[in-house]
TORMI-566898 format. One record per residue: residue in three letters; x, y, z of N, C-alpha, C in turn. Coordinates in Angstrom, 3 decimals, always signed. Layout:
% TORMI-566898
(node "ALA",(X,Y,Z),(X,Y,Z),(X,Y,Z))
...
//
This chain:
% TORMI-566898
(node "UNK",(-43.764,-51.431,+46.863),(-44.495,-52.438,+47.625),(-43.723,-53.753,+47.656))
(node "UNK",(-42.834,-53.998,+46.539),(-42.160,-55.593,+46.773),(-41.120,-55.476,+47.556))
(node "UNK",(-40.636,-53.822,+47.634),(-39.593,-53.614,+49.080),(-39.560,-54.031,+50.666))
(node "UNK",(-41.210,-53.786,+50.520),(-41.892,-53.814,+51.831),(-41.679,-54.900,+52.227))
(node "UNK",(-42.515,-56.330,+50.927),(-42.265,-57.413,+51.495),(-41.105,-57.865,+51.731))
(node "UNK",(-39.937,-57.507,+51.329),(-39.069,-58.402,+51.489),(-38.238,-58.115,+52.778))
(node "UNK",(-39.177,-56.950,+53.609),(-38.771,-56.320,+54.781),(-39.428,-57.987,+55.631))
(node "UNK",(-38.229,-59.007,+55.918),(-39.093,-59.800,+56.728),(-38.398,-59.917,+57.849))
(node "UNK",(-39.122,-60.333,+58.907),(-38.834,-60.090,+60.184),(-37.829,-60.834,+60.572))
(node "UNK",(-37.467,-62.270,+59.830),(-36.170,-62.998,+60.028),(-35.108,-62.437,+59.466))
(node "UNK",(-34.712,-61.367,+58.746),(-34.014,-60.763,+58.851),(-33.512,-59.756,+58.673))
(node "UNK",(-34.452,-59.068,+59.904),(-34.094,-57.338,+60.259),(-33.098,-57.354,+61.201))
(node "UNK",(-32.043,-58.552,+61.926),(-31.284,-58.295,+62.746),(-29.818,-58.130,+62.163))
(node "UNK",(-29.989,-58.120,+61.077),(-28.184,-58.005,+60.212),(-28.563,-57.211,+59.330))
(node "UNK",(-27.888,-56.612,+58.792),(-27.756,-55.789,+57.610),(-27.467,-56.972,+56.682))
(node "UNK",(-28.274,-56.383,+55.550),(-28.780,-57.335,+53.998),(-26.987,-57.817,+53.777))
(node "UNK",(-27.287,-58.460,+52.817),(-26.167,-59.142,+52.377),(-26.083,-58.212,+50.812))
(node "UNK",(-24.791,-58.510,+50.523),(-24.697,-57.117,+48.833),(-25.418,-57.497,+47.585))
(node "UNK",(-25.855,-59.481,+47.643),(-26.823,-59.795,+46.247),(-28.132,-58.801,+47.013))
(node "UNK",(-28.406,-59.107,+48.477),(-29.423,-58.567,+48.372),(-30.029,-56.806,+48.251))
(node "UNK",(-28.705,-56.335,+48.483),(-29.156,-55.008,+48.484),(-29.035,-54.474,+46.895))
(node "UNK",(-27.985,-55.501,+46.050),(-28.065,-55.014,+44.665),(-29.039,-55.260,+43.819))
(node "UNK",(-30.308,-56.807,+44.566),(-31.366,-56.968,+44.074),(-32.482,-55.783,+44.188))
(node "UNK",(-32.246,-55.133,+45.670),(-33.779,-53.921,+45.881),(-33.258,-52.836,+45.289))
(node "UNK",(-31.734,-52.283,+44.782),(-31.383,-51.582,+44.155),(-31.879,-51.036,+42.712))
(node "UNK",(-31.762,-52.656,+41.989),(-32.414,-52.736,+40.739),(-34.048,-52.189,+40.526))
(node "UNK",(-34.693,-52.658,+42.036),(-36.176,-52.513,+41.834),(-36.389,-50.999,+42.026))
(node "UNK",(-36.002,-50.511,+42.962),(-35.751,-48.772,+42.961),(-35.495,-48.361,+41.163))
(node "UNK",(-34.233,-48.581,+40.757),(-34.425,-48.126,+39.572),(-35.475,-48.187,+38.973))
(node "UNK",(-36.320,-49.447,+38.535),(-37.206,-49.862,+37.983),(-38.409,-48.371,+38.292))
(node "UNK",(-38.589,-48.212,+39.540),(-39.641,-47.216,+40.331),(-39.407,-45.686,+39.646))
(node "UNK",(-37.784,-45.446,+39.831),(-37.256,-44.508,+39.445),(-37.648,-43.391,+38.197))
(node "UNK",(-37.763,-41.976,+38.996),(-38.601,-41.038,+38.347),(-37.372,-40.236,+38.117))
(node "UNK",(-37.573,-38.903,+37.205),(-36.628,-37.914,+36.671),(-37.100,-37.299,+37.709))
(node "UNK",(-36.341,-36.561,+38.820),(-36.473,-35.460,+39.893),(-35.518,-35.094,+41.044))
(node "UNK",(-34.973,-33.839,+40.180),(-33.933,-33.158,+41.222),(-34.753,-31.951,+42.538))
(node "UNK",(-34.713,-32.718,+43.765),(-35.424,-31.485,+44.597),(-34.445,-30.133,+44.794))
(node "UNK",(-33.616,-30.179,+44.481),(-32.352,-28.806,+44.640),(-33.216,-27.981,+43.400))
(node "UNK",(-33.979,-28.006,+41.950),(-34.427,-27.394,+41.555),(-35.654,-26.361,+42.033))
(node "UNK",(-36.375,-27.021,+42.900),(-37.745,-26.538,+42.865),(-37.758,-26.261,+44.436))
(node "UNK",(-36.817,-26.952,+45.130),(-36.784,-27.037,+46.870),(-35.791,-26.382,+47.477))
(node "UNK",(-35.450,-25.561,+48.633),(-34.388,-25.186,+49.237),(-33.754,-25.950,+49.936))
(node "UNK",(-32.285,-26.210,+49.936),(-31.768,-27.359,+50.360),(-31.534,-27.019,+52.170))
(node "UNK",(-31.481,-27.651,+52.876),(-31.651,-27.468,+54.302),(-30.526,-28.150,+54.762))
(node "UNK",(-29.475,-28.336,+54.133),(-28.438,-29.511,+54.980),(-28.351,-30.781,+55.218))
(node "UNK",(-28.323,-31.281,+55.740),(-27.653,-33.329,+55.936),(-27.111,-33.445,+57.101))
(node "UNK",(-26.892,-34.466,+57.150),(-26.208,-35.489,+57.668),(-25.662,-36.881,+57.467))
(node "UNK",(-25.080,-37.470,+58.231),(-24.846,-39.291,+57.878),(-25.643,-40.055,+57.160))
(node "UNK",(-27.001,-39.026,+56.672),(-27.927,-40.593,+56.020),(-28.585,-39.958,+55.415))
(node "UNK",(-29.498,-38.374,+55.666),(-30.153,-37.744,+54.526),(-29.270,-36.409,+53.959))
(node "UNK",(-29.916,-35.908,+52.934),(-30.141,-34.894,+52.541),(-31.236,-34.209,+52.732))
(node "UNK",(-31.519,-33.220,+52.951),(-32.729,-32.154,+53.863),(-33.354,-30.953,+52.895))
(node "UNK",(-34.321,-31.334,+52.805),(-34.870,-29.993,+51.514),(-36.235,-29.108,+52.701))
(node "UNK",(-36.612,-27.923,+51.864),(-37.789,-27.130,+52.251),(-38.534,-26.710,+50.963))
(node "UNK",(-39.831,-26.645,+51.032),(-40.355,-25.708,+50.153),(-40.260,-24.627,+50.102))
(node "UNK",(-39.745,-23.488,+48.854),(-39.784,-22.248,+48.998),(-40.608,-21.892,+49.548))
(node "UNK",(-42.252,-21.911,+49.458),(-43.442,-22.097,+50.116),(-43.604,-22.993,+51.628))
(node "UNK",(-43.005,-22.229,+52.752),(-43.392,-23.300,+53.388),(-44.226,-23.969,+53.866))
(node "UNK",(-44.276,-25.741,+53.467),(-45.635,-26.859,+53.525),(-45.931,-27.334,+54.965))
(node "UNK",(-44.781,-27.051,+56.190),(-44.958,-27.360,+57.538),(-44.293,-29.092,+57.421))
(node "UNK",(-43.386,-29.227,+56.291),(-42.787,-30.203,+56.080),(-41.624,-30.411,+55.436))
(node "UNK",(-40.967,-30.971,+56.066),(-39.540,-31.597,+55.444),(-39.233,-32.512,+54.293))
(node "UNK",(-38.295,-32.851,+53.627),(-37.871,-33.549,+52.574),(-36.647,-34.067,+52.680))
(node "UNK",(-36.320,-35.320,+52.850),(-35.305,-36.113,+53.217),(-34.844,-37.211,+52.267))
(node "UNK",(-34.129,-37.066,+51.254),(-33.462,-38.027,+50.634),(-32.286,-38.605,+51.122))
(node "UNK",(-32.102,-40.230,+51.005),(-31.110,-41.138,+51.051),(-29.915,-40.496,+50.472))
(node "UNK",(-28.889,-40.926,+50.982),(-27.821,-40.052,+49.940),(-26.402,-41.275,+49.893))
(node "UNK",(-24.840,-40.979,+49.731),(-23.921,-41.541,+49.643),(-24.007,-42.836,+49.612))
(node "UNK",(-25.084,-43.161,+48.395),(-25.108,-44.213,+48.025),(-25.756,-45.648,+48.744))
(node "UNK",(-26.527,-45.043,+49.630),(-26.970,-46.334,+51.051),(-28.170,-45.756,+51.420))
(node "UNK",(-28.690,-46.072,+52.573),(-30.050,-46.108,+52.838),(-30.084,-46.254,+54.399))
(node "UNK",(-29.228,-45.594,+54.815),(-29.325,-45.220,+56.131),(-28.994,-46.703,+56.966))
(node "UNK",(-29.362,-46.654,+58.535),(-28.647,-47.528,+59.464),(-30.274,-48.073,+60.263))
(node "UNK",(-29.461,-49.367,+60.616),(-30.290,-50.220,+61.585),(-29.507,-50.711,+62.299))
(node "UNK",(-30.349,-51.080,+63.641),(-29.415,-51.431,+65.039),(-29.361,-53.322,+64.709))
(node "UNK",(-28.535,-53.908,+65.127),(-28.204,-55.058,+64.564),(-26.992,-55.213,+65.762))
(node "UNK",(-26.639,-56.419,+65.636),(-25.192,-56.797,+66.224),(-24.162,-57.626,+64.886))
(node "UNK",(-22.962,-57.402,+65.891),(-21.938,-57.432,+65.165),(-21.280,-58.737,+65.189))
(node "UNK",(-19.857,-59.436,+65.015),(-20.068,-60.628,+64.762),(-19.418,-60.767,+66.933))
(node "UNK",(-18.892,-59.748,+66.655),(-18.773,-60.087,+68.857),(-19.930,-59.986,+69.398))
(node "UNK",(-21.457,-59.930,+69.159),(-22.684,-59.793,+69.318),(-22.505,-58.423,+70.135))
(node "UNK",(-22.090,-57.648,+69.803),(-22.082,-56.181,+70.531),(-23.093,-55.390,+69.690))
(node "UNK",(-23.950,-54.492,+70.105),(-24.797,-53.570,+69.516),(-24.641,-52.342,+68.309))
(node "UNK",(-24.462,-52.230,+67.315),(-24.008,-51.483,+66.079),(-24.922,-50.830,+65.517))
(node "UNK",(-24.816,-49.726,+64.799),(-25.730,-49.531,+63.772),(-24.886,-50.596,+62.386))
(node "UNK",(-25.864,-51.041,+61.742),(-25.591,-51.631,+60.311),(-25.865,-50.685,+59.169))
(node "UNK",(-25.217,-50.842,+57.902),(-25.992,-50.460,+57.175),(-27.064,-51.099,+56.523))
(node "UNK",(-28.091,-50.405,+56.220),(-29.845,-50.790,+55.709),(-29.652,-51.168,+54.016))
(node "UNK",(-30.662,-51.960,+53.849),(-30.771,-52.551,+53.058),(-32.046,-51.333,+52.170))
(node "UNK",(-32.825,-51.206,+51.276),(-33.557,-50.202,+50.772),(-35.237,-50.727,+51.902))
(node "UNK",(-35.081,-51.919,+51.554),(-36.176,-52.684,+52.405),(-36.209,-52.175,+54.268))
(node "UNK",(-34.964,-52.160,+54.217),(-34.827,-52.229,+56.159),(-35.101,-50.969,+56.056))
(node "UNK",(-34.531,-50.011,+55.212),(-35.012,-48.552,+55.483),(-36.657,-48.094,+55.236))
(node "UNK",(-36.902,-48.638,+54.455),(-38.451,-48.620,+54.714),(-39.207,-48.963,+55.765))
(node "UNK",(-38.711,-50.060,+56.007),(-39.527,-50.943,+57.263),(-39.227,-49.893,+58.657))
(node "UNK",(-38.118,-49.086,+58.520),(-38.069,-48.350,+59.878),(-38.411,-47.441,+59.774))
(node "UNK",(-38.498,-46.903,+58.378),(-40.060,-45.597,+58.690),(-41.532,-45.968,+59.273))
(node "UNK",(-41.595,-46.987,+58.112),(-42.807,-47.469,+59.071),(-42.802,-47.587,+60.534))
(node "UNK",(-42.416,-48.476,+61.411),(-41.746,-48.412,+62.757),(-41.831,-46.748,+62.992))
(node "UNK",(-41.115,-46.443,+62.211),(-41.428,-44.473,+63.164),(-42.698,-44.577,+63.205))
(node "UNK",(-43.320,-44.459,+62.408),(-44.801,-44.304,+62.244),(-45.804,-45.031,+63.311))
(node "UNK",(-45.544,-46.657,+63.069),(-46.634,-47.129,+63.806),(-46.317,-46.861,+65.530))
(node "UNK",(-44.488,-46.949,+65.900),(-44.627,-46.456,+67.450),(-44.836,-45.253,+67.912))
(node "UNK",(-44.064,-44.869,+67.009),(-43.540,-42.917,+68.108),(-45.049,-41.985,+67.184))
(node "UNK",(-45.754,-42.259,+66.700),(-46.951,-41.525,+65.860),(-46.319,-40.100,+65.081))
(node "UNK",(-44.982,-41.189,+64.060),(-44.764,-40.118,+63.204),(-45.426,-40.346,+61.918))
(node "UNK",(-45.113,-39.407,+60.929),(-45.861,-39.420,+59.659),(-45.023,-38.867,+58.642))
(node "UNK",(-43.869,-40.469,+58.507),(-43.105,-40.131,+56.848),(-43.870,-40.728,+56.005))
(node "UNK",(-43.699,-40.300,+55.011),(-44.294,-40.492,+53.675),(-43.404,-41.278,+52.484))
(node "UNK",(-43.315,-42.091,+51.731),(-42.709,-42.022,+50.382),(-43.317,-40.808,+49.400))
(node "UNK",(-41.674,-40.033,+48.708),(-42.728,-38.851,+48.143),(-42.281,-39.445,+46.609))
(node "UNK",(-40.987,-39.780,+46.777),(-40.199,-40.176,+45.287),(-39.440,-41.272,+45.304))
(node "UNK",(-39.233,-41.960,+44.337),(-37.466,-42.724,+44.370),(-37.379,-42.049,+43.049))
(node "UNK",(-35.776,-41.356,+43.093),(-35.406,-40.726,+42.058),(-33.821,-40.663,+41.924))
(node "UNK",(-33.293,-40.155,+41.142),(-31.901,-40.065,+40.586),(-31.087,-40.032,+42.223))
(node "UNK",(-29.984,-40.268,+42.276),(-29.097,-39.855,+43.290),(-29.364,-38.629,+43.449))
(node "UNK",(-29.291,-37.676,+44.551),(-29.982,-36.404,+45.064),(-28.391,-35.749,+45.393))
(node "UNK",(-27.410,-36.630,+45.916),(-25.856,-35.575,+46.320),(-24.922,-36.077,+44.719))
(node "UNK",(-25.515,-36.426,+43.746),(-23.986,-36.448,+42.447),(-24.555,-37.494,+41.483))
(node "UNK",(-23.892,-38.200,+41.019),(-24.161,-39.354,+39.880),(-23.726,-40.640,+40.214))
(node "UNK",(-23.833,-41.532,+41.029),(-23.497,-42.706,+41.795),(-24.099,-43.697,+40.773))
(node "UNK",(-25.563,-43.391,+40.201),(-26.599,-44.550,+39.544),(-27.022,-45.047,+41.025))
(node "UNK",(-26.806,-45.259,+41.995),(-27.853,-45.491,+43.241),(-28.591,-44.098,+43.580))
(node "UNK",(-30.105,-45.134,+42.945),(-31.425,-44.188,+43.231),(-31.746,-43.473,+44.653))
(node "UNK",(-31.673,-42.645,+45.185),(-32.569,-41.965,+46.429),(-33.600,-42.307,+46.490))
(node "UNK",(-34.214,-43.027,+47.971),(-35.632,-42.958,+48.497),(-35.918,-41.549,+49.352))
(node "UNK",(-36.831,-40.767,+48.687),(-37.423,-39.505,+49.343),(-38.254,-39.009,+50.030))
(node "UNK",(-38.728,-39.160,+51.303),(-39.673,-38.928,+51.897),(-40.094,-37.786,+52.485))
(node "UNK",(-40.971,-37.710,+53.123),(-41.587,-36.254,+53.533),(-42.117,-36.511,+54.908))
(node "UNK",(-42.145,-35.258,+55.985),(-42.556,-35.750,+57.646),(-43.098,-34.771,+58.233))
(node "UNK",(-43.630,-34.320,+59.133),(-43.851,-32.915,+59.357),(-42.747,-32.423,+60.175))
(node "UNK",(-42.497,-31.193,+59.604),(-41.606,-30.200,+60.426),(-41.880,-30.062,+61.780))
(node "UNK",(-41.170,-30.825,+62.873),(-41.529,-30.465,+64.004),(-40.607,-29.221,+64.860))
(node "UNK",(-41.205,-28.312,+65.431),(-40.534,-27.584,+66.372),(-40.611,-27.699,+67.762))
(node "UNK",(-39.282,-27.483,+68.023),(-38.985,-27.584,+69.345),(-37.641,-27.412,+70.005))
(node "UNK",(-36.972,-28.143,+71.488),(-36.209,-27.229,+71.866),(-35.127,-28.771,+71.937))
(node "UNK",(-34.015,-29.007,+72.249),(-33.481,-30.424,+72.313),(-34.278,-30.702,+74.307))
(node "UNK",(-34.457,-32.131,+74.274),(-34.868,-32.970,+75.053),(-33.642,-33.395,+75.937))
(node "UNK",(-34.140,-33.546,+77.203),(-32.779,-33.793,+78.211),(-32.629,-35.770,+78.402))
(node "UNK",(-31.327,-36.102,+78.451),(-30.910,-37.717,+78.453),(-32.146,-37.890,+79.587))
(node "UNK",(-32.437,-37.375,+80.653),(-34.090,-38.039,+81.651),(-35.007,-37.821,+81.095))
(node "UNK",(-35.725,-36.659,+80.459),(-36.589,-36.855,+79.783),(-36.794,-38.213,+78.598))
(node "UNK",(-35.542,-38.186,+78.005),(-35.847,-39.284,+76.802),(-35.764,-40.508,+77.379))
(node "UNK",(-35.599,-41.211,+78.503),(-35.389,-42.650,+79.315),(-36.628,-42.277,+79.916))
(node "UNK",(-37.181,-41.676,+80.084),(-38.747,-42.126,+81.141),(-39.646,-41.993,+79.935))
(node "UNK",(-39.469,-41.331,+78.414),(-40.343,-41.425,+77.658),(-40.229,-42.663,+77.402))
(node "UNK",(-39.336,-43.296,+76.762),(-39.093,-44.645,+76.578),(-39.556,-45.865,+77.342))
(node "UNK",(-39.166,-45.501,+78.853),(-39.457,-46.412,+79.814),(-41.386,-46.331,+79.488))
(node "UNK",(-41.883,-45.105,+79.646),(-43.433,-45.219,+79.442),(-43.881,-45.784,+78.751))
(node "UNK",(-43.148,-45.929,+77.005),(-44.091,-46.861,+76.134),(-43.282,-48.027,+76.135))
(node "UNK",(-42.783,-48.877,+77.380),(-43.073,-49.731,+77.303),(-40.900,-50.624,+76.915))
(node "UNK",(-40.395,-49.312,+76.624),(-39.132,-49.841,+76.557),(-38.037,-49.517,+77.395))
(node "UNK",(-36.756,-50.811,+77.696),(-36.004,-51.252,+78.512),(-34.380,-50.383,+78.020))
(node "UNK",(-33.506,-50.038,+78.216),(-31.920,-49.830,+77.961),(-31.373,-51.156,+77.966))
(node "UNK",(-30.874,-51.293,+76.876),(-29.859,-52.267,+76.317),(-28.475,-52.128,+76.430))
(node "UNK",(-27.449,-52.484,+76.800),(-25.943,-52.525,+76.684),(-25.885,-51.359,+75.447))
(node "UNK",(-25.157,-50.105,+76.012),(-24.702,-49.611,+74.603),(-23.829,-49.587,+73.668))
(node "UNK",(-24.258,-49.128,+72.240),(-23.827,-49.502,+71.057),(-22.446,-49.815,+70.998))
(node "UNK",(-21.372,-50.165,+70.174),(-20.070,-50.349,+70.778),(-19.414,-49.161,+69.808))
(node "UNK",(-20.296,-48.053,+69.156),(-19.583,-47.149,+68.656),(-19.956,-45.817,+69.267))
(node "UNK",(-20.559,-46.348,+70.928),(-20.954,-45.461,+71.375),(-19.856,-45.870,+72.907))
(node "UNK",(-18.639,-45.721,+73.316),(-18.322,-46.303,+74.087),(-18.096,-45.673,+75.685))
(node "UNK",(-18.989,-44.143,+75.312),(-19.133,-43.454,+76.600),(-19.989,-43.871,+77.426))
(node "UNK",(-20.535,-45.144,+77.472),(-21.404,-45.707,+78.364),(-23.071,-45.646,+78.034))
(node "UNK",(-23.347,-44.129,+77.479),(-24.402,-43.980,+77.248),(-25.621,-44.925,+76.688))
(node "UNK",(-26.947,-44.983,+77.350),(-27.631,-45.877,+76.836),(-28.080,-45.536,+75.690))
(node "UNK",(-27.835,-45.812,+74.342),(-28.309,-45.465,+73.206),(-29.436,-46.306,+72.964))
(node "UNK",(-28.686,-47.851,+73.154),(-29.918,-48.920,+72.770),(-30.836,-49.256,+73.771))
(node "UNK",(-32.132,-49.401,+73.034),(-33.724,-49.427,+73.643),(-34.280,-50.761,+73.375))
(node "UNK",(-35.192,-51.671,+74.240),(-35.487,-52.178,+73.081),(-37.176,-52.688,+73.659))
(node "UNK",(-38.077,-53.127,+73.074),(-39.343,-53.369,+73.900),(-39.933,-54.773,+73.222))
(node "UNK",(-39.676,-55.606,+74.142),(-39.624,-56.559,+74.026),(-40.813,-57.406,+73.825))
(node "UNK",(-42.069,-56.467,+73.899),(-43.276,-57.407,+73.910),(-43.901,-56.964,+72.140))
(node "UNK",(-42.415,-56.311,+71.357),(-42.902,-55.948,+69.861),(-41.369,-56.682,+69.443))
(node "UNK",(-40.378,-56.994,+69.945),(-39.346,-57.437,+69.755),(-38.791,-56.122,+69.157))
(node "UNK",(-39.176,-55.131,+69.309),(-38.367,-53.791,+68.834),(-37.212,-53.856,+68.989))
(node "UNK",(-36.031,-52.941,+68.506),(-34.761,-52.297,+68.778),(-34.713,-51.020,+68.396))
(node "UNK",(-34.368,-49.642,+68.635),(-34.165,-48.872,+68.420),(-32.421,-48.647,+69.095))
(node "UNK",(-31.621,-47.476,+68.005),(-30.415,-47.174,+68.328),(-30.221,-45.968,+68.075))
(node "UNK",(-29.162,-45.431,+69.342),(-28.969,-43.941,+68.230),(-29.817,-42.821,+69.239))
(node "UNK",(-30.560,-43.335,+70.423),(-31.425,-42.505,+71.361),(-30.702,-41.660,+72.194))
(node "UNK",(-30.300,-40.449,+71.965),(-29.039,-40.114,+71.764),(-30.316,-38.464,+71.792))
(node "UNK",(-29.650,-37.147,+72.890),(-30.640,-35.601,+73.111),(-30.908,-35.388,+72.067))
(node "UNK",(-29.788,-35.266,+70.756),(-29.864,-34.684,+69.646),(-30.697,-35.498,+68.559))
(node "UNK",(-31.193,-36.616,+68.998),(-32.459,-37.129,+68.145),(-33.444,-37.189,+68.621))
(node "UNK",(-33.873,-36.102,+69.768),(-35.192,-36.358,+70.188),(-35.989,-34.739,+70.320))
(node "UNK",(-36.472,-33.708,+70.190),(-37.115,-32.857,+70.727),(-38.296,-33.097,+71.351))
(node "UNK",(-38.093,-31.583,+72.328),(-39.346,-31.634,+73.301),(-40.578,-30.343,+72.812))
(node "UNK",(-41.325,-30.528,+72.432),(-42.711,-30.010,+71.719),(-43.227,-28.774,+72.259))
(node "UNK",(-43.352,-27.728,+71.723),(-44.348,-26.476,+72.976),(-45.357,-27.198,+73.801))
(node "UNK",(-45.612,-28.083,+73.686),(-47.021,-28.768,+74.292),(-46.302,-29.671,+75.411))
(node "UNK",(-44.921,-30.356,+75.017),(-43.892,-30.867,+76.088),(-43.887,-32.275,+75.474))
(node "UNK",(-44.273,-32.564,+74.646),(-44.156,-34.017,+74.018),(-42.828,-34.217,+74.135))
(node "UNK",(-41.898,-35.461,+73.989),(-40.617,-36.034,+73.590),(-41.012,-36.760,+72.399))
(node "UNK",(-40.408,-36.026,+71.478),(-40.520,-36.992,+69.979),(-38.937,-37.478,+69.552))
(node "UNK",(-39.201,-38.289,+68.956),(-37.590,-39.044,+68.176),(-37.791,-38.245,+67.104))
(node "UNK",(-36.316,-38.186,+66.534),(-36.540,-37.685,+64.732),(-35.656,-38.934,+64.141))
(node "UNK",(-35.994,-39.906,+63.350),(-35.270,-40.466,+62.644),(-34.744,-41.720,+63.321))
(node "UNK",(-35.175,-42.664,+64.200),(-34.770,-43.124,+65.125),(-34.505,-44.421,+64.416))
(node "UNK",(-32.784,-45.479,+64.029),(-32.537,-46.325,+63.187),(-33.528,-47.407,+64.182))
(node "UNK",(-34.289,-48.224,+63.802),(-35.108,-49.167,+64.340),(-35.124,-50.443,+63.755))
(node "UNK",(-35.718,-51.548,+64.034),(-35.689,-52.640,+63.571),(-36.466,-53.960,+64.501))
(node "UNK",(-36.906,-54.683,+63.813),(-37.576,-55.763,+64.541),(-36.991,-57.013,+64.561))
(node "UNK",(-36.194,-57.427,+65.819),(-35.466,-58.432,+66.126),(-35.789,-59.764,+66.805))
(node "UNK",(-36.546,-60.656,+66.668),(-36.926,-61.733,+67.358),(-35.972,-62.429,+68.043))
(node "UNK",(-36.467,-63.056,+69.075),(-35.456,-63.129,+70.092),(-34.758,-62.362,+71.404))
(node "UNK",(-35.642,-61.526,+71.365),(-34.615,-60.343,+72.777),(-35.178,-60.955,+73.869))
//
């Protein structure tokens, strides 16, 4: 909960500074429980920011720990004010689950903060849980008219995205940013929904 607060809205547009990420570091430890999910969970793979577990039992839910030592990405600019992912602070990564949650009506959870989950770093993993969604990948029109519907605009894209593509979103009457909107982070639902999975977000005043 003192993560949360210090998620403040003046400054979700940069990535934390290193006193500050070694300050929410410390408080994670503090939180910090004994729990390896590779014991009790089937590991499901990764990427750039989690590690991916299942229940032997399956719960109709996923398990996603922080990994290589960081806490995943937020859209931010750079010092040429060009569009980036940053890296997250433990705080910014919280604050953009939430953000999943309160826009796109997802449902991560905090399940743990616990030991490093990929080796022995001493940087704790934040672990959360979401429901397993199925579905098929979503086409670049489908995901721009979902967007455009609730309400958000295409931004200049990212500058590590330099195929033109509109990655960045942003909706301006929440000062949102989202980055990273990109087929392979979005599926389309048996029912035909367009959902995001994991979408780096952030609340930027000023757009």
């Amino acid at each position: 909960m003192r993560l949360l607060g210090r998620s403040q809205i003046t400054g979700a547009s940069r990535s934390g500074g290193d006193a500050d990420r070694e300050a929410e570091v410390a408080e994670l430890r503090e939180a910090q429980v004994d729990l390896q999910l590779s014991r009790t969970f089937e590991a499901a793979g990764g990427g750039g920011e989690h590690l991916t577990f299942l229940t032997r039992k399956r719960d109709g839910f996923i398990y996603k720990a922080t990994w290589r030592e960081q806490f995943g990405f937020v859209p931010g600019l750079d010092a040429r004010g060009r569009w980036r992912l940053l890296k997250a602070t433990p705080s910014q990564y919280l604050l953009r689950c939430g953000l999943a949650n309160a826009v796109f009506g997802d449902d991560i959870q905090l399940y743990a903060i616990a030991q490093d989950q990929a080796g022995d770093s001493g940087v704790p993993s934040i672990i959360t849980s979401q429901p397993f969604i199925v579905g098929t990948p979503a086409a670049e029109k489908e995901i721009a008219a979902n967007l455009k519907k609730l309400g958000f605009e295409a931004l200049p894209a990212a500058a590590h995205r330099p195929s033109g593509l509109h990655d960045v979103w942003c909706c301006r009457r929440d000062s949102l940013v989202i980055c990273d909107a990109v087929a392979g982070n979005f599926v389309r639902t048996p029912t035909g929904e367009i959902l995001p999975i994991d979408l780096p977000a952030a609340v930027i005043p000023g757009l």
